[in-house]
C-alpha positions in Angstrom: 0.9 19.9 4.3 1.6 18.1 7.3 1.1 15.0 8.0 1.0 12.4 11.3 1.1 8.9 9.9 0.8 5.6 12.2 1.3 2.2 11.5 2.1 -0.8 13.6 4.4 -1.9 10.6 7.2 -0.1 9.1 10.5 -2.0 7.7 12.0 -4.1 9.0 8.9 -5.1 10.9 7.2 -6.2 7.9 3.9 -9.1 8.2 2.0 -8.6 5.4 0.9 -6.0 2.7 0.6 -3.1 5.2 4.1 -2.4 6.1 5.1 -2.5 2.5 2.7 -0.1 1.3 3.8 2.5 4.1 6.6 2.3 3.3 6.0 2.9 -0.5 3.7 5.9 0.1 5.3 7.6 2.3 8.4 9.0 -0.2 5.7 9.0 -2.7 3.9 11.6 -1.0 7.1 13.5 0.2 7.7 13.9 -3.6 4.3 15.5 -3.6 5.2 18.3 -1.3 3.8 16.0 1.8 5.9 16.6 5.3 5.4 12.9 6.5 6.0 12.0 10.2 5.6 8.6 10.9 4.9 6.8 14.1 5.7 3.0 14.2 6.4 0.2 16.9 10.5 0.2 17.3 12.6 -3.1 16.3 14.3 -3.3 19.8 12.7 -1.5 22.9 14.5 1.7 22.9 13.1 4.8 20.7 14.7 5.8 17.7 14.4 8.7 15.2 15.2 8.2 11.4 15.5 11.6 9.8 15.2 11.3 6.2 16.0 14.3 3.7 11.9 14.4 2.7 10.2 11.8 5.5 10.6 11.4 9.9 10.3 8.2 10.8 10.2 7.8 14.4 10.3 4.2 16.2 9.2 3.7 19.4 9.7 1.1 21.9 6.9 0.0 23.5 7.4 -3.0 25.9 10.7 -5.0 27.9 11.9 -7.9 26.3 10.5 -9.7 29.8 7.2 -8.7 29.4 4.7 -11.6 28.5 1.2 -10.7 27.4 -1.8 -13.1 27.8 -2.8 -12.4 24.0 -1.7 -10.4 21.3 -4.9 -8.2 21.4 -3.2 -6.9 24.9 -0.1 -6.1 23.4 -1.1 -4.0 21.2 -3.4 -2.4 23.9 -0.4 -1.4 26.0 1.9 0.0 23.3 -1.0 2.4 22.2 -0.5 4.2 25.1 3.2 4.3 24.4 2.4 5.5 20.8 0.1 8.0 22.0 2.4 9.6 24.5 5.1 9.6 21.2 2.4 11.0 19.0 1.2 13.8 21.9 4.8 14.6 22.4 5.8 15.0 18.8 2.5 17.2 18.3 3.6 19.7 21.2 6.9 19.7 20.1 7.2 19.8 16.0 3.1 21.1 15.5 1.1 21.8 14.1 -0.2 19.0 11.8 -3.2 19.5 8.8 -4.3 15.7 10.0 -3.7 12.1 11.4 -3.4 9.4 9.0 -4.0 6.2 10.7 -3.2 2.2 9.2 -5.6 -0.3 10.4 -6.6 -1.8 13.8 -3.1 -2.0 15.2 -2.3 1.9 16.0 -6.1 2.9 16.0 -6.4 3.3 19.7 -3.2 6.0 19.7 -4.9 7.3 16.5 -8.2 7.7 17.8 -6.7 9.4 21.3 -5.0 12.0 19.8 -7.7 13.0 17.4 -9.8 14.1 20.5 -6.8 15.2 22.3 -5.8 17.6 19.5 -8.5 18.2 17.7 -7.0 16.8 14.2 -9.1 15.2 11.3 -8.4 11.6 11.0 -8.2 9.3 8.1 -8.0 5.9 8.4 -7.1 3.5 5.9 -8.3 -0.2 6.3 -6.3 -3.1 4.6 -8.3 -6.2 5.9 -11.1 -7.0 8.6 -11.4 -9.9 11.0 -14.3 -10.6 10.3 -13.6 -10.7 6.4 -10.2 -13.2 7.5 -13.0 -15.2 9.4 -14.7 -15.6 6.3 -17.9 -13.7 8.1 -17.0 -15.2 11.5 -15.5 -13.8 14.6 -13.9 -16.7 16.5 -12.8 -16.0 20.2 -12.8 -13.2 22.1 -10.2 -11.7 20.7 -11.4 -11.4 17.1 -14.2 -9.5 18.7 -12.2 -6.6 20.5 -10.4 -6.5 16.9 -13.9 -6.4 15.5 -14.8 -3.7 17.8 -11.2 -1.6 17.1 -12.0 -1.5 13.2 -15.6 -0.3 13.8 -14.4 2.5 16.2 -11.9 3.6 13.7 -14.2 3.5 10.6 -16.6 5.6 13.2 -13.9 7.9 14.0 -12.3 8.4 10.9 -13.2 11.8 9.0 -12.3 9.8 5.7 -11.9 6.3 5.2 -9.3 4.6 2.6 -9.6 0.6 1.6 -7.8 -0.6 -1.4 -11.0 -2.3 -3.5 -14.6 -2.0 -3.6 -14.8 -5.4 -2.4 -13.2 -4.0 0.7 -15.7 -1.1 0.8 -18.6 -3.2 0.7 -16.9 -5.2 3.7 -17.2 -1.7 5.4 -20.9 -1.4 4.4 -22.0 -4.4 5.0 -19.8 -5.3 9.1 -19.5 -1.6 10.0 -22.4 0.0 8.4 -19.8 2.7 7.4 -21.6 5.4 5.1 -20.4 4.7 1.6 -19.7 7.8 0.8 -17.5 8.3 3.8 -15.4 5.8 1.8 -12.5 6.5 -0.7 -10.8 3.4 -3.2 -7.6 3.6 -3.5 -5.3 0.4 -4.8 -2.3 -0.5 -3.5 0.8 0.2 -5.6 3.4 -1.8 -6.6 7.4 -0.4 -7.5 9.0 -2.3 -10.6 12.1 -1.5 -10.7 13.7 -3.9 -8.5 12.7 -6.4 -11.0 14.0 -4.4 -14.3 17.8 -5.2 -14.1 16.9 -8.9 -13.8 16.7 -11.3 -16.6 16.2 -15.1 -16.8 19.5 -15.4 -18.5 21.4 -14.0 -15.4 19.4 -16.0 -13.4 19.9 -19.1 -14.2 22.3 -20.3 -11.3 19.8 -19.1 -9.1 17.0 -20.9 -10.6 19.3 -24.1 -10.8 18.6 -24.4 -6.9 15.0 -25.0 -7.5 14.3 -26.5 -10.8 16.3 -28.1 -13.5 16.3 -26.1 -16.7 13.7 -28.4 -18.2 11.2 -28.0 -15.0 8.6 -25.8 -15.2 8.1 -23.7 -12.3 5.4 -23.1 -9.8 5.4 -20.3 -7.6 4.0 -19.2 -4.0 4.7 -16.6 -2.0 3.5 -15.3 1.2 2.5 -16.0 4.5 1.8 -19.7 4.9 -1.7 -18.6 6.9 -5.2 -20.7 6.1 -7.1 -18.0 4.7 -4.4 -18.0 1.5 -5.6 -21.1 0.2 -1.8 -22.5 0.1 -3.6 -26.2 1.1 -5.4 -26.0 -2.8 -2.7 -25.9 -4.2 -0.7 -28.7 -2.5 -3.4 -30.6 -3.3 -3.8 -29.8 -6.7 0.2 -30.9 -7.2 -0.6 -34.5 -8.1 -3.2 -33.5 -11.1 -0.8 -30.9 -12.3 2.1 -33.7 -12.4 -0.3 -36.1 -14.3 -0.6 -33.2 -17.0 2.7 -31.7 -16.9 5.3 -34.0 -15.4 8.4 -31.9 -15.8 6.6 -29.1 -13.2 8.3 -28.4 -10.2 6.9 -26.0 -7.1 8.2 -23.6 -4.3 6.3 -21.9 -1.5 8.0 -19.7 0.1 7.1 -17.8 3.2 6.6 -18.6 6.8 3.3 -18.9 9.2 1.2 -21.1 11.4 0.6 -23.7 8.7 3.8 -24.1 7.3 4.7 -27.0 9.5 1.1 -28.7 8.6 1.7 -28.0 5.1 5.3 -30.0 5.2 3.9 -32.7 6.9 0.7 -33.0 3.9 3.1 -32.9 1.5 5.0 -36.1 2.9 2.2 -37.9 3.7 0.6 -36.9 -0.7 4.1 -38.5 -1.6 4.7 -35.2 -3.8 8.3 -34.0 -1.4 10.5 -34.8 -4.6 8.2 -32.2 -6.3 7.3 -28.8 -3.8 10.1 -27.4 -1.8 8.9 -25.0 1.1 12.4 -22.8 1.8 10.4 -20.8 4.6 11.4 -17.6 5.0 13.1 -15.9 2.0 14.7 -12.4 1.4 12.8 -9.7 -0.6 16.1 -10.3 -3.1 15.4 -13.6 -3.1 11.6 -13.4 -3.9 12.0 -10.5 -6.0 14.3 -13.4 -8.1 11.6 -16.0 -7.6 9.3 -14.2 -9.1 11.6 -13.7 -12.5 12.1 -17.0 -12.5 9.0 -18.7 -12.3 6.8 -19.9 -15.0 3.9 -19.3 -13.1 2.5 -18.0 -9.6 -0.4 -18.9 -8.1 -1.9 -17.3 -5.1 -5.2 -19.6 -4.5 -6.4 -17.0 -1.8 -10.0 -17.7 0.1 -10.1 -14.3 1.5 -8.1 -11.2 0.1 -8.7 -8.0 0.4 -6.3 -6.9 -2.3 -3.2 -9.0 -3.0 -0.4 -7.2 -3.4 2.0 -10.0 -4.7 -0.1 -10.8 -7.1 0.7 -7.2 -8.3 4.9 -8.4 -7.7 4.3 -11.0 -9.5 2.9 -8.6 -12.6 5.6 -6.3 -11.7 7.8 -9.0 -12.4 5.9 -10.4 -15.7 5.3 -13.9 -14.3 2.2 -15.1 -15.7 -0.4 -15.3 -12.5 -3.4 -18.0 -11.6 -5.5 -16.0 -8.6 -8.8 -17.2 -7.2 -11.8 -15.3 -8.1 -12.0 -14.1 -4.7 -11.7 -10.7 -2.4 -9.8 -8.0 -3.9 -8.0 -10.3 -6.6 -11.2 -10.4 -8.9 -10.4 -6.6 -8.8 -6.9 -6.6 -10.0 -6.7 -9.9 -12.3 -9.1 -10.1 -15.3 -9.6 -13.9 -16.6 -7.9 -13.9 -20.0 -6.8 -10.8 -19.8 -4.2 -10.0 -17.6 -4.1 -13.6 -15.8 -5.9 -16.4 -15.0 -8.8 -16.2 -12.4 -9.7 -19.8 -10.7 -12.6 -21.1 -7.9 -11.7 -20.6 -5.0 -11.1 -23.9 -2.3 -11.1 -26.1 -5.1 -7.7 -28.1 -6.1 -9.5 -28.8 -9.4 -9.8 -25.2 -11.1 -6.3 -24.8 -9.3 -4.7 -27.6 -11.1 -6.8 -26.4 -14.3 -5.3 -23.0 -14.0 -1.8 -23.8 -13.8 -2.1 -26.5 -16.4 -3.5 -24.3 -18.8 -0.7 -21.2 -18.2 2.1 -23.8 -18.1 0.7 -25.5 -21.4 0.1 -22.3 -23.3 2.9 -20.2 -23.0 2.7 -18.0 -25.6 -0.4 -16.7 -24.4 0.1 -16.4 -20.8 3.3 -14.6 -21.9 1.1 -11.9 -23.8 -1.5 -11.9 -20.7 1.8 -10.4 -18.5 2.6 -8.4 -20.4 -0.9 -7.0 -20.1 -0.6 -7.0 -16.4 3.1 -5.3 -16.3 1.1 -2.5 -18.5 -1.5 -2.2 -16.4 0.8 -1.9 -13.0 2.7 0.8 -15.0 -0.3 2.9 -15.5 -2.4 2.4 -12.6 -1.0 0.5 -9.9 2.1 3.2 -9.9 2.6 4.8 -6.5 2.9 8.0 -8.3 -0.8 8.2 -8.6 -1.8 6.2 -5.5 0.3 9.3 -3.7 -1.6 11.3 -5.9 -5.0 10.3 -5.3 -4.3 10.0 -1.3 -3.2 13.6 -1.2 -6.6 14.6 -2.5 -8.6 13.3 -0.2 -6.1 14.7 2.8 -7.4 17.6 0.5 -10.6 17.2 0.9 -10.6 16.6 4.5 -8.5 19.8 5.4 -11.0 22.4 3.7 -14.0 20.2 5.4 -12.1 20.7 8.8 -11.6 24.3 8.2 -15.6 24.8 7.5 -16.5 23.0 10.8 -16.6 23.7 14.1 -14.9 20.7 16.0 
């Protein structure tokens, strides 16, 4: 099988949980048999082809450095029509493909284009909405045409993918998208950067952000509103009232990280949370064995894939009972699940996995189990390959 992937993120242009999961599914399907050609928005501006033994990954330059666009919306408007031309191209020249496999808004409008151009299937695979980052509101202009884009590609799509059934009933309910038109599949998580490190022969590296008798608190991820990272500054002082000897990092960079310093001088608490900014996926990967506990006090997530690291890792997580994480954390069981937008439950959360160790050690390793037998992108591949599948023999059966 043949297959035309887009995505507006590919490494090194990584944002969020999208670019990471393309780039985990693609080999995964290539080890399924899947010829994988991938179209993705180029790190410099001229276009580039990465030929890998089982996977094409072809980056294409889609603006001048001079260019300056009134919004982001329009950006990404203008380098569809690069993308298309680079999908049309690679269709005439290296067809035929079985279908088009499309991720989120960003590429949709390319997507979309060539379906009705070449008369391929599409499946589209939605990681988040605007309106669901809105928290049910579109604000601006621009959030609408976004609005708009997702609808048209749910409309569009032969098959649509979403990682939770929190996320399908998002479709439902904003694009009345059929549910049975919908497919669950979760994101995936890949262990084995974590296995070859222990806390032993990381204890330098923790030295740098916590004393060996500090307990510590872990965030990581873009420092955006709608992750919650404000709870859990202000949930700091009630933590330190309970367990004085805790220390916190959040890591990551984004709109509210400058905010976020400035709250945390202003609380009195700067001794206590360091905010590094940007870190290396080495680094964070070392975080995250490091850490006593992360926390990830989301108000809107469709999934939450580093709540999954974190498991991959076997750091005890708090989550809030929110989006996609109510999915993939059970209370008790394989974490703890908190309120969400409320410093209290955050600071009860922490408190109680910091306090109890024994048993939030037993609740990871229920986690780590559970990412090793379902979260594995062995079966995500797996389970994405059968509806391509599906939607193949459907094609065949139907007059376009």
């Amino acid at each position: 099988m043949r297959v035309l992937m887009l995505s507006w993120e590919y490494p090194p242009n990584v944002v969020g949980g999208l670019g990471r999961h393309v780039a985990e599914l693609i080999p995964s399907l290539a080890d399924r048999g899947v010829e994988v050609h991938l179209v993705t928005v180029g790190r410099g501006y001229a276009q580039e082809l990465e030929a890998r033994s089982r996977f094409t990954i072809h980056r294409i330059g889609t603006s001048a450095p001079s260019i300056a666009y009134p919004d982001f919306f329009t950006e990404v408007w203008e380098a569809n029509t690069t993308l298309e031309q680079a999908g049309h191209a690679l269709i005439e020249r290296g067809g035929p493909f079985d279908l088009i496999h499309n991720h989120d808004w960003l590429t949709s409008f390319a997507a979309r284009a060539l379906k009705h151009r070449h008369k391929l299937p599409l499946v589209g695979t939605i990681h988040a909405t605007e309106r669901g980052r809105g928290r049910g509101y579109l604000q601006g202009d621009q959030a609408l045409r976004i609005n708009d884009a997702e609808w048209c590609l749910t409309y569009d799509a032969w098959r649509v993918i979403c990682c939770t059934h929190y996320m399908a009933d998002e479709l439902v309910a904003y694009f009345v998208t059929p549910r049975d038109k919908i497919d669950v599949i979760p994101n995936g998580v890949d262990p084995t950067p974590f296995q070859g490190l222990t806390k032993a022969e990381l204890g330098d590296f923790r030295a740098r952000y916590a004393a060996a008798e500090e307990r510590l608190v872990l965030y990581v991820g873009r420092v955006v509103a709608e992750k919650g990272v404000e709870v859990l500054v202000r949930a700091v002082p009630a933590i330190l009232a309970q367990v004085p000897q805790a220390r916190f990092v959040i890591a990551g960079t984004g709109p509210e990280l400058e905010r976020l310093r400035k709250l945390v001088g202003q609380m009195g608490i700067a001794d206590k949370v360091r905010l590094p900014g940007f870190v290396s996926n080495e680094e964070r990967n070392c975080l995250y064995k490091v850490a006593d506990c992360a926390v990830f006090p989301s108000l809107y997530e469709p999934f939450g894939i580093v709540a999954l690291e974190a498991m991959a890792a076997k750091t005890p997580v708090v989550v809030s009972e929110v989006g996609g994480l109510r999915e993939v954390v059970r209370h008790a069981e394989t974490g703890i699940t908190i309120f969400p937008n409320s410093p209290e439950s955050c600071a009860w959360g922490i408190i109680h996995t910091l306090q109890n160790p024994v048993w939030a050690s037993q609740r990871a390793e229920n986690a780590y189990h559970e990412v090793l037998t379902i979260y594995n992108w062995d079966t995500i591949a797996a389970q994405t390959l059968a509806v391509y599948r599906r939607v193949v023999a459907e094609r065949a059966r139907t007059a376009w």
